[in-house]
C-alpha positions in Angstrom: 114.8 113.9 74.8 117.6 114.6 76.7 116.3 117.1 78.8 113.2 114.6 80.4 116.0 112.4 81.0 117.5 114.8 83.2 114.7 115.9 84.6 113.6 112.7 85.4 117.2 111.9 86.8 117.0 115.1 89.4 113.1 114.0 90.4 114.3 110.7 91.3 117.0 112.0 93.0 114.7 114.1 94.8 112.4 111.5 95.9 115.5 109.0 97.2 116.6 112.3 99.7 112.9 112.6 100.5 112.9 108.9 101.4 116.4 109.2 103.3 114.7 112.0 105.2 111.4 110.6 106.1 113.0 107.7 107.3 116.0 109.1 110.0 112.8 111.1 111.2 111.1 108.1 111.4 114.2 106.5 113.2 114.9 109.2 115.9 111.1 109.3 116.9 111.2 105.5 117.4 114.5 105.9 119.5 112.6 109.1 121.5 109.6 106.7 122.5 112.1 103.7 123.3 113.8 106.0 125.8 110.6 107.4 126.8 109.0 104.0 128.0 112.2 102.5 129.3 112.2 105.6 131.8 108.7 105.5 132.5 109.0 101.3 133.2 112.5 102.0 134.7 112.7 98.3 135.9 116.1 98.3 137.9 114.2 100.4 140.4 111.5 98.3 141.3 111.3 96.2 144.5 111.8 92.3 143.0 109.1 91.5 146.1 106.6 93.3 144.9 104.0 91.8 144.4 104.7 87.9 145.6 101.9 88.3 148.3 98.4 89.6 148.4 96.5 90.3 151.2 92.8 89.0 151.0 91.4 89.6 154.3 88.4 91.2 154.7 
């Protein structure tokens, strides 16, 4: 009996690390595509008068 205690110790040992793993993944791919659209929207660059008039002439 004391061996499938063990065993079951290191398994859910195993699975916790998995967990840990799966999840700093998770985290650095979120950070990744946070960087990635704040380049892409890059807001200190754009002119603050764009946009405040439209030209309807035809």
């Amino acid at each position: 009996m004391d061996m499938s205690i063990a065993a079951m110790s290191v398994g859910m040992h195993q699975a916790e690390l998995w967990q840990n793993i799966g999840i700093e993944v998770l985290k650095k791919a979120m950070d990744a595509d946070t960087e990635m659209i704040e380049e892409a929207l890059d807001i200190g660059s754009l002119d603050p008068a764009l946009g405040n008039n439209v030209d309807i002439s035809v």
